[in-house]
PDB file as gemmi writes it, atoms N, CA and C in Angstrom:
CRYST1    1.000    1.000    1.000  90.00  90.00  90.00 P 1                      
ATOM      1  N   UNK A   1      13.668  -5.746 -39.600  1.00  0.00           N  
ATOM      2  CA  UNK A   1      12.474  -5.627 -38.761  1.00  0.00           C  
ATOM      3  C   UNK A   1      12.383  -6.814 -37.802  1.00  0.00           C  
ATOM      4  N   UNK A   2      12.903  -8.095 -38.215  1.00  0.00           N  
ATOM      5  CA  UNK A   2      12.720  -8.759 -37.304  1.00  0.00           C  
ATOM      6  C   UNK A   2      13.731  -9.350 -36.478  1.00  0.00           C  
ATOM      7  N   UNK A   3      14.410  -8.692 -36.288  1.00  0.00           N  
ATOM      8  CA  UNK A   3      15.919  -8.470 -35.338  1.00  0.00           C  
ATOM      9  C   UNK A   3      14.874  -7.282 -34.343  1.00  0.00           C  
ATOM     10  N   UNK A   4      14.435  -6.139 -34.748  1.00  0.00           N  
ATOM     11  CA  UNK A   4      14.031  -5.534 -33.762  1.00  0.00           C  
ATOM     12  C   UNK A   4      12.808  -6.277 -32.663  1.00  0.00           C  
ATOM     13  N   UNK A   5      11.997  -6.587 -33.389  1.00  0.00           N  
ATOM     14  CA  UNK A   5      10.576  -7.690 -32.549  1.00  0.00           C  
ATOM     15  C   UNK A   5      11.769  -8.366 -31.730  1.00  0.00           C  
ATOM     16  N   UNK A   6      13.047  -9.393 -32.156  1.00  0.00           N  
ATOM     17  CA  UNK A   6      13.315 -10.223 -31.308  1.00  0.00           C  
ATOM     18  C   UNK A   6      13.940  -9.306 -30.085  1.00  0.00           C  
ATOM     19  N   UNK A   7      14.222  -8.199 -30.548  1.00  0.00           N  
ATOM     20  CA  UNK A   7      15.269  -7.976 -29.054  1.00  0.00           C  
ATOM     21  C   UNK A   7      14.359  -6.626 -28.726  1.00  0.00           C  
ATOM     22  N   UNK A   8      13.216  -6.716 -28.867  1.00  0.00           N  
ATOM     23  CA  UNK A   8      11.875  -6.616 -28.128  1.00  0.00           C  
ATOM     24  C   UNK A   8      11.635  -7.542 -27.328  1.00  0.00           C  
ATOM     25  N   UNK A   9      11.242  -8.444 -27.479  1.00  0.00           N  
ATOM     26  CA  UNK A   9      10.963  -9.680 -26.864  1.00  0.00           C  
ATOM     27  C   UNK A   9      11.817 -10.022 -26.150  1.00  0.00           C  
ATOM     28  N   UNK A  10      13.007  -9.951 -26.270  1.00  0.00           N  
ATOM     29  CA  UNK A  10      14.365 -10.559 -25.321  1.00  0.00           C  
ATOM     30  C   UNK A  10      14.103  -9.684 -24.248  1.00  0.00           C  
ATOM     31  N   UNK A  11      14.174  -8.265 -24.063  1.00  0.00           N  
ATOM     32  CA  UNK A  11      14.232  -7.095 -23.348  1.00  0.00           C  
ATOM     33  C   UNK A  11      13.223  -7.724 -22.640  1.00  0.00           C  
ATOM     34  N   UNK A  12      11.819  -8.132 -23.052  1.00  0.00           N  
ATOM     35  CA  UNK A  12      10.497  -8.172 -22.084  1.00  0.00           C  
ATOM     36  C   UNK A  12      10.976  -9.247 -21.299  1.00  0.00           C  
ATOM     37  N   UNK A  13      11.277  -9.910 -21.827  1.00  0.00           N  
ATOM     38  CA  UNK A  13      11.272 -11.370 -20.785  1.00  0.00           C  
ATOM     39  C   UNK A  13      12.428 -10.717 -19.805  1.00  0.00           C  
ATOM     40  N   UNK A  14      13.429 -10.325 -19.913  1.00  0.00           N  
ATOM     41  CA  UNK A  14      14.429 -10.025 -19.074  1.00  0.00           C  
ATOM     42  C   UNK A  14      14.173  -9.115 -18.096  1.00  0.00           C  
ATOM     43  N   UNK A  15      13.093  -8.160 -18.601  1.00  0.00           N  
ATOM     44  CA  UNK A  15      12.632  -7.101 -17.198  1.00  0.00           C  
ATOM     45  C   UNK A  15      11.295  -8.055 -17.045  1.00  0.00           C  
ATOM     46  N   UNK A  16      10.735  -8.719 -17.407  1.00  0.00           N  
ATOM     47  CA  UNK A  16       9.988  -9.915 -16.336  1.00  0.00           C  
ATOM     48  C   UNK A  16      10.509 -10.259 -15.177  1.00  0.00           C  
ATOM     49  N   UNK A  17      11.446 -11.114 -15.809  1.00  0.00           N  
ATOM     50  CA  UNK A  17      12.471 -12.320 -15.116  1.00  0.00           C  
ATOM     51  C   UNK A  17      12.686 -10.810 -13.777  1.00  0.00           C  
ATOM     52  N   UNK A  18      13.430  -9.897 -14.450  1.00  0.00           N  
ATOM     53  CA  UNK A  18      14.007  -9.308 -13.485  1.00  0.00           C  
ATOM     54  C   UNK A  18      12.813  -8.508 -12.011  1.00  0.00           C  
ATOM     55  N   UNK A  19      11.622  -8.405 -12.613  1.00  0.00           N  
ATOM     56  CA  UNK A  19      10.727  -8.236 -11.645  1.00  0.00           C  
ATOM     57  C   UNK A  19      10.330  -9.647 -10.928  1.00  0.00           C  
ATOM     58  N   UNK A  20      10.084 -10.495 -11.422  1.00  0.00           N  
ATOM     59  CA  UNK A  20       9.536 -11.319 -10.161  1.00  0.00           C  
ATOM     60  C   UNK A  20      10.801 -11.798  -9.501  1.00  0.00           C  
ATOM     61  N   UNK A  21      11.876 -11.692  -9.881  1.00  0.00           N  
ATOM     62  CA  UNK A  21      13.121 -11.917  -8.843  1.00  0.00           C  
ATOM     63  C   UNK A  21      12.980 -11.262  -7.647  1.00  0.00           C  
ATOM     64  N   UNK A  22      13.216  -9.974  -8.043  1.00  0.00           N  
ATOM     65  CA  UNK A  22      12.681  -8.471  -7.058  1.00  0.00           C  
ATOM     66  C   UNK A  22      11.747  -9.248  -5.983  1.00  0.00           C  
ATOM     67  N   UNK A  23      10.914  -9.194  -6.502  1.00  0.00           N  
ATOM     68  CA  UNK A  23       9.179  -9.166  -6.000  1.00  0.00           C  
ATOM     69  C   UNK A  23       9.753 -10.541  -5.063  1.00  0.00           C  
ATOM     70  N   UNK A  24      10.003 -11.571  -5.842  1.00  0.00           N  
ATOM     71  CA  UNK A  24      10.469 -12.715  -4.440  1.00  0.00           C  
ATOM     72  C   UNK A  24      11.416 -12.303  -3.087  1.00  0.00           C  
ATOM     73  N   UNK A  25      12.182 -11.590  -3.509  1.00  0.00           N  
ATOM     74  CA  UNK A  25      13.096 -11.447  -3.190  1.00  0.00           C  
ATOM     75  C   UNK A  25      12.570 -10.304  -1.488  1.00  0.00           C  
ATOM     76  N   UNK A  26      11.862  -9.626  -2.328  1.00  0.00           N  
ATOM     77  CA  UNK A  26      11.054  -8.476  -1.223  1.00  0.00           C  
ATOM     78  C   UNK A  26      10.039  -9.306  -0.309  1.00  0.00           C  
ATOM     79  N   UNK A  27       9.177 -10.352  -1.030  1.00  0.00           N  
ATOM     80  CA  UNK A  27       8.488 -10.860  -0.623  1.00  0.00           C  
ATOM     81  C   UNK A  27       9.083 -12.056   0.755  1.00  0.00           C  
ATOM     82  N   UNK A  28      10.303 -12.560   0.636  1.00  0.00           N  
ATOM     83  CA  UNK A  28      11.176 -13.177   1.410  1.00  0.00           C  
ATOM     84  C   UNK A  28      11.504 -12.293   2.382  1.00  0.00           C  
ATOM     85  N   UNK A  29      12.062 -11.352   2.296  1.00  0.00           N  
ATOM     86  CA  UNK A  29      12.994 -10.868   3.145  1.00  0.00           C  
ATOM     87  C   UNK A  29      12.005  -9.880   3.946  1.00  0.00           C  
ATOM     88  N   UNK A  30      10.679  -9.270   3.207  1.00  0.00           N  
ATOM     89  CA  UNK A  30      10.304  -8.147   4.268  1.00  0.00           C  
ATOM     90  C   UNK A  30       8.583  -8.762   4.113  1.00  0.00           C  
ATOM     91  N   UNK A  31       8.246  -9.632   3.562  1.00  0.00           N  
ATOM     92  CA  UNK A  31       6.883 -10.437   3.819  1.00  0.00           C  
ATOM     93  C   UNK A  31       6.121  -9.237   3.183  1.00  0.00           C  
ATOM     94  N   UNK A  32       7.083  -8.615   1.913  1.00  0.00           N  
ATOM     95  CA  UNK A  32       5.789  -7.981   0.946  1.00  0.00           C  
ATOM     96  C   UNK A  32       5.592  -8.593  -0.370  1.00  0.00           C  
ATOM     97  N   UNK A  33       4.772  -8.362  -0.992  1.00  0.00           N  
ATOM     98  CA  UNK A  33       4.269  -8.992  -1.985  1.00  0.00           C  
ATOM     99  C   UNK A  33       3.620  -7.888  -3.156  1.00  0.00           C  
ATOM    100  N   UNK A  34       4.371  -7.876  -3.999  1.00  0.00           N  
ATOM    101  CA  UNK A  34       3.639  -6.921  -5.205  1.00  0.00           C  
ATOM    102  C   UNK A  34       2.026  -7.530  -5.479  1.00  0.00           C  
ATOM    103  N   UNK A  35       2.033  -8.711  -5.908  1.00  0.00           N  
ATOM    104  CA  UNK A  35       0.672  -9.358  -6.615  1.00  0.00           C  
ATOM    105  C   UNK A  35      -0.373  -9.010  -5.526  1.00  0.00           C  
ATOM    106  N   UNK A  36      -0.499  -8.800  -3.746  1.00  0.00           N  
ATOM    107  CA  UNK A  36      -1.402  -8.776  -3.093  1.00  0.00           C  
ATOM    108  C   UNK A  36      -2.132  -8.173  -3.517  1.00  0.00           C  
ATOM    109  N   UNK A  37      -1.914  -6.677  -4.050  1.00  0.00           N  
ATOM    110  CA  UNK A  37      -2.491  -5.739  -4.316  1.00  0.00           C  
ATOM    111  C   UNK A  37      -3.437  -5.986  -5.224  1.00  0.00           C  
ATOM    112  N   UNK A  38      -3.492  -7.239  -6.547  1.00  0.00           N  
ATOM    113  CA  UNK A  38      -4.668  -7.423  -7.096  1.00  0.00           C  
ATOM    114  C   UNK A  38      -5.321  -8.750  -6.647  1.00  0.00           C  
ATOM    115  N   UNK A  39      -5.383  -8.970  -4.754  1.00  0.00           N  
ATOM    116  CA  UNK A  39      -5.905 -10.138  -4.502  1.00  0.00           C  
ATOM    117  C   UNK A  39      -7.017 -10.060  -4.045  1.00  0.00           C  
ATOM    118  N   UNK A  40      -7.304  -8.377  -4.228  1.00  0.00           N  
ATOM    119  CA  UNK A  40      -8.515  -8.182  -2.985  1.00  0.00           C  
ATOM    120  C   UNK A  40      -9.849  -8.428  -3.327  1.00  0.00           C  
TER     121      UNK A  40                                                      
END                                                                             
């Protein structure tokens, strides 16, 4: 059981990591921004 929680947890952080890469990445190159959307 706790082999599964960890590579739960590994998975989350890694599609984190892998979204705000994205999100910079979009946010650089075409001046969009995922987070605006909850700035209003």
């Amino acid at each position: 059981m706790g082999q599964t929680i960890l590579y739960v947890l590994v998975s989350l952080v890694i599609c984190v990591a892998y979204f705000v890469g994205v999100d910079h990445f979009l946010m650089d190159s075409q001046g969009l921004d995922f987070w605006y959307l909850f700035r209003k």
